[in-house]
SEPA-380248 format. One record per residue (C-alpha): x, y, z. Coordinates in steps of 0.25 Angstrom, whole numbers, padded with zeros to 4 digits, always signed. Each point is the difference from the previous one (the first is absolute). Layout:
XYZ;...
This chain:
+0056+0379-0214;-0011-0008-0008;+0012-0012-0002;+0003-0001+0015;-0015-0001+0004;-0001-0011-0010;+0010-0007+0004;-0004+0001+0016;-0013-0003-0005;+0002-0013-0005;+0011-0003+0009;-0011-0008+0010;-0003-0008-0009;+0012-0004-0007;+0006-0003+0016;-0013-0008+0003;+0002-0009-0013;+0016+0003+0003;-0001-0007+0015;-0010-0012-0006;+0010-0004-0010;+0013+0002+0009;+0009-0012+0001;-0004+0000+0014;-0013+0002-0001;-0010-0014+0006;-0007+0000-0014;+0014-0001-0006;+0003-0010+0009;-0011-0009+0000;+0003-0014-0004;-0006+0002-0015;+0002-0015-0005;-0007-0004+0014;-0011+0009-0003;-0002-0003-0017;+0000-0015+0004;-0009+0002+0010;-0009+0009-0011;+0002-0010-0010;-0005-0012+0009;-0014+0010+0005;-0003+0003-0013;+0003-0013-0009;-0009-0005+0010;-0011+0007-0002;-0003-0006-0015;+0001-0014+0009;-0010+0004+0009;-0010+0006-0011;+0002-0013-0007;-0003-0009+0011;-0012+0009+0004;-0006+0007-0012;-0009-0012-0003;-0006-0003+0014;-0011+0007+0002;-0006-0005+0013;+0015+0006+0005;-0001+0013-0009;-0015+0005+0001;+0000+0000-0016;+0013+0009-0001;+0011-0006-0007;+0010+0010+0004;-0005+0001+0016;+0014-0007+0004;+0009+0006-0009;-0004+0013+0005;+0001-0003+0014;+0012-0008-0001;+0006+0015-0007;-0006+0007+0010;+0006-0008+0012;+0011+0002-0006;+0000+0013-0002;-0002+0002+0015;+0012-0009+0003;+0008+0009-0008;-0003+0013+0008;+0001-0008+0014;+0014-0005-0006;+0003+0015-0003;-0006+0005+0015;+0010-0011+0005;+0013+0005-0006;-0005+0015+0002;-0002-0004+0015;+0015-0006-0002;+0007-0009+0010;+0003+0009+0013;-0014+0005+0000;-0007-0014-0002;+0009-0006+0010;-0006+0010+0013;-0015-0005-0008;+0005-0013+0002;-0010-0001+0013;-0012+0006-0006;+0002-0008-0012;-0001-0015+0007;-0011+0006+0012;-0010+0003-0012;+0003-0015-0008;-0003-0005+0013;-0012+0008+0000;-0006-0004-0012;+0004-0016+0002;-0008+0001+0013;-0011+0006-0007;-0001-0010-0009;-0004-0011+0010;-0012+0009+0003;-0014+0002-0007;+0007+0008-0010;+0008-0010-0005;-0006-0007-0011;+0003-0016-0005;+0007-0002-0014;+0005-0014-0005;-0003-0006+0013;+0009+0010+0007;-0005+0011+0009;+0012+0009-0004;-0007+0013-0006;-0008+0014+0003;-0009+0003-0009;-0004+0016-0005;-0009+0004-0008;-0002+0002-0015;+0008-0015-0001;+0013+0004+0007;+0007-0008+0010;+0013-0002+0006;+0009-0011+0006;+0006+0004+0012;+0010-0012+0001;+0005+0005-0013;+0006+0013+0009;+0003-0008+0010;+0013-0005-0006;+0008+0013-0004;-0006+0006+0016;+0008-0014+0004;+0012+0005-0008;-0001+0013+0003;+0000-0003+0016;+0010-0012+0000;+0008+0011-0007;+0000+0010+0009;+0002-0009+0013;+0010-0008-0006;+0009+0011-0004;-0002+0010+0011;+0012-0003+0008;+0009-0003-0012;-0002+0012-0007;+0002+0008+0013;+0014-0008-0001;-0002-0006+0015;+0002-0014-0007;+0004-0008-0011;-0013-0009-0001;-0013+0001+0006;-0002-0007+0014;-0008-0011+0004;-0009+0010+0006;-0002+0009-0012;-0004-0013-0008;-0009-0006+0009;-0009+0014+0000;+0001-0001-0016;-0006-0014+0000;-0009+0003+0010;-0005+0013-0008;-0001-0010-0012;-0007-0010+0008;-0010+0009+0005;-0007+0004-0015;+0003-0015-0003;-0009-0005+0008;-0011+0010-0002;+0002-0007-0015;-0001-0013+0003;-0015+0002+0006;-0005+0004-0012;+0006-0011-0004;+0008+0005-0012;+0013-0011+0000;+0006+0007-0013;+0003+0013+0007;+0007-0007+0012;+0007-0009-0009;+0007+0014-0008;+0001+0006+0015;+0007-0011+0004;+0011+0001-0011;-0001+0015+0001;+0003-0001+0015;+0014-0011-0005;+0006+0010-0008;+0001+0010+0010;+0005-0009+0009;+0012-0005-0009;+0003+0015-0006;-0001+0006+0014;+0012-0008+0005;-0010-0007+0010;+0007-0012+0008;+0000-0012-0008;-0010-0006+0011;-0010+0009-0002;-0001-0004-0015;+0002-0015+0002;-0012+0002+0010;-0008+0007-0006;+0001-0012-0012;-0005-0009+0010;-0010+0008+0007;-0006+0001-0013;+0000-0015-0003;-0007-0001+0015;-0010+0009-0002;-0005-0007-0014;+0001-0012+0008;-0009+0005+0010;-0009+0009-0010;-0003-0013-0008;-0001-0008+0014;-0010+0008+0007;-0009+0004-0012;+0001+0014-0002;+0000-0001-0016;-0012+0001-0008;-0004-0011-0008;+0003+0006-0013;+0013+0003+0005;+0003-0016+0003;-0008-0005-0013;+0011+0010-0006;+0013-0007+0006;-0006-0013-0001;-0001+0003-0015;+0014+0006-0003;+0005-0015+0009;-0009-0007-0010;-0002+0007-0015;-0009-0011-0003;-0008+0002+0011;-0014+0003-0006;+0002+0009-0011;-0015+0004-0001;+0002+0005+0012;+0009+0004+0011;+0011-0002-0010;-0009+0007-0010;+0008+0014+0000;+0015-0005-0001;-0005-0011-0012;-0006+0012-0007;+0013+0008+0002;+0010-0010-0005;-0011-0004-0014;+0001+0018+0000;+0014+0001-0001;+0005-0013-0007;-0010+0004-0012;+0008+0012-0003;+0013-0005-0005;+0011+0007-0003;-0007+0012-0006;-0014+0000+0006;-0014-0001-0006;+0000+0015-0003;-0005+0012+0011;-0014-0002+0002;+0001-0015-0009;+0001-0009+0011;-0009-0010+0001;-0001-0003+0016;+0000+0015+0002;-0011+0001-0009;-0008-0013+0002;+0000+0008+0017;+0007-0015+0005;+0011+0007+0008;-0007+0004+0015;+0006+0013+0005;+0007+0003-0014;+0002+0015+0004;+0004-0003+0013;+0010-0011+0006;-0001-0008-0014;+0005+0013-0010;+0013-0006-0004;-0008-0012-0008;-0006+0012-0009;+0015+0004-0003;+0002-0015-0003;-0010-0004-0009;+0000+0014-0006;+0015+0003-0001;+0005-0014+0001;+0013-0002+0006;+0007+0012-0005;-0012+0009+0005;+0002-0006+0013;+0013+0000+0001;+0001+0014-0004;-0010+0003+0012;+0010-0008+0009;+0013+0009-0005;-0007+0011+0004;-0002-0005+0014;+0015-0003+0001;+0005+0012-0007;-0009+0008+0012;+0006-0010+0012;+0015+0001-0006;-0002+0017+0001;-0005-0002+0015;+0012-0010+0003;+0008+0011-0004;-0006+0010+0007;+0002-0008+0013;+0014-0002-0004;+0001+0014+0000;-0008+0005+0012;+0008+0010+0011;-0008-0004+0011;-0005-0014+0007;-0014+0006-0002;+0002+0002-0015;+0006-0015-0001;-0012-0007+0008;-0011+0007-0007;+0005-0001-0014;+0005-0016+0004;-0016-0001+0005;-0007+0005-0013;+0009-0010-0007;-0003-0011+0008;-0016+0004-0001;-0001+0002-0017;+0010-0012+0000;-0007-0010+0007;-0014+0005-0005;+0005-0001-0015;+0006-0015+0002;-0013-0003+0009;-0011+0006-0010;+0007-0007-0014;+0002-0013+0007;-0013-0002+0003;-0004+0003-0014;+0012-0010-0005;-0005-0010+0013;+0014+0000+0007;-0007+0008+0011;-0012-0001+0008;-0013+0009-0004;+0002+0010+0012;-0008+0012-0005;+0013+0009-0004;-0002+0011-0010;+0013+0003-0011;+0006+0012+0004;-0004+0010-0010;-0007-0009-0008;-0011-0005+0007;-0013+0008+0001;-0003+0006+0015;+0001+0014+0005;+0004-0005+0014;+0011-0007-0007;+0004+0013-0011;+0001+0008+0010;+0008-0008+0008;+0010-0004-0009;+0004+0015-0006;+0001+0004+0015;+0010-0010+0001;+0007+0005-0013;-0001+0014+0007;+0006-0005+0012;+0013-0003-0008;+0001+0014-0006;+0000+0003+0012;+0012-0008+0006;+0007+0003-0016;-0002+0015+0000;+0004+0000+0016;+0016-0003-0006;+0010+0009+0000;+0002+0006-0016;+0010-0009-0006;-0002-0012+0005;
């Protein structure tokens, strides 16, 4: 008797750990070298952002580990949205799909009120008590994803047709276009830019008529014409393109940043000065080191072999979402996951460009790099919205 309550005792509890660890299970499936580069980029990180900020105390209020503890603790909150994501999983997010993009258009609107608040010369931010703000644009890309998703496939995954009609594109672009917009008041260009390559990788893994595509490349070189043409840039978002078009183009000045950024990281060499060594970093010559210019820390640091290192781990990240886009069941699965590549893609190339100054300065934070709640949270969302495409296949494949 005493053997056979024992055993059904602990029979609970060796089932609940018995289903966690089945083959089948969504933790046993998740995308585990996905996740550990995603893990290893966060947290290596976080000795870059403590380098870059630990001596400035106009930014740190007199704490040299103010940014290094928010930096974990923004990542640590990305990793439990990343885990709501993937235990929401992809059927249940997909009928959320609707409250997901009405609430980022909510908050994008707000910010064009008095609760918006002005940063860097762009009124993109909502500003909370106790020093915590977020960005809504930031949001605004994976609701973009998620709704082109679910309008795109809806009648291709019902089996009516092979590729999405005409129709159903032209309500994605026009569910794209609307947030965009709201964007662009601010006026935050980065965002749009990302938005805008987001938006041509859906296009092209959707099976969208060639037209749409070559359109939508041409649409986009109209509107910059018109953008620049009409005025609606800020100044310092000119002076910033007029520098990237001449790198001699006062250096004490408009081209300040990017000089500083290329002396940063061709000081490291191929080893680096040493974590906490470098001399920019140190000497606080490097604007914005723990935001848009974190990867000349890496540089001068780490030196080529650091950098480089941090680059591997962004492609190792992007070739396990490629596959998981190879391997989708569903047109849903395939736009989404084609989507978050395009996004961590282009942001990645944009971000270390402007550093290197093969890219315009365009305010672009490092996917999992960069310091930014807005921008933490995002990205691991992004990550959680691939489980979720992963875990949604058939065991076996």
């Amino acid at each position: 008797m005493t053997s056979s309550y024992s055993q059904y005792r602990l029979a609970p509890q060796r089932g609940t750990v018995g289903r966690a660890l089945a083959k089948g299970s969504p933790l046993r499936r998740l995308d585990w070298i996905m996740v550990l580069s995603a893990l290893g980029l966060s947290l290596g990180s976080s000795l870059l952002v403590w380098s870059a900020t630990r001596g400035r105390d106009s930014l740190t209020h007199g704490d040299p580990q103010y940014f290094l503890l928010r930096h974990l603790t923004n990542l640590a909150i990305g990793l439990v949205l990343c885990g709501i994501v993937v235990l929401i999983g992809s059927r249940r997010l997909r009928t959320a799909v609707p409250v997901v993009y009405v609430l980022t258009l909510l908050m994008l609107l707000a910010v064009l009120t008095p609760l918006g608040s002005t940063i860097n010369g762009a009124k993109a931010w909502i500003q909370f008590g106790g020093g915590f703000s977020i960005q809504p644009a930031e949001f605004a890309k994976f609701a973009i994803i998620l709704a082109m998703a679910v309008v795109l496939s809806a009648r291709v995954d019902a089996g009516e047709r092979e590729y999405p009609p005409n129709r159903s594109v032209l309500q994605a672009l026009g569910l794209a276009a609307l947030p965009m917009a709201v964007i662009m008041l601010m006026p935050d260009l980065g965002s749009v830019m990302v938005m805008g390559v987001i938006i041509l990788g859906i296009l092209l893994a959707s099976g969208a008529a060639d037209r749409w595509v070559f359109g939508l490349i041409g649409a986009g070189a109209l509107g910059a014409g018109a953008i620049w043409q009409l005025g609606v840039l800020s100044k310092y978002q000119i002076d910033r393109f007029a520098a990237f078009a001449n790198p001699a183009l006062d250096p004490a000045g408009v081209g300040y940043n990017t000089a500083q950024a290329r002396i940063a990281i061709g000081s490291g060499g191929l080893t680096g000065m040493g974590l906490f060594k470098g001399t920019q970093t140190t000497g606080q010559f490097v604007p914005e080191q723990q935001t848009d210019f974190v990867f000349t820390v890496a540089g001068e640091e780490l030196g080529f072999v650091g950098a480089l290192g941090l680059i591997l781990l962004l492609g190792l990240l992007l070739w396990r979402a490629c596959k998981i886009a190879r391997q989708a069941t569903d047109l849903f699965g395939t736009i989404v996951a084609a989507g978050v590549i395009s996004w961590f893609a282009f942001q990645a190339f944009e971000n270390i460009g402007m550093n290197l100054g093969i890219m315009p300065v365009a305010g672009i934070p490092l996917p999992f790099v960069s310091y930014g709640g807005s921008s933490m949270f995002a990205v691991w969302i992004g990550v959680g919205l691939l489980q979720c495409v992963r875990t949604q296949r058939p065991i076996g494949i």
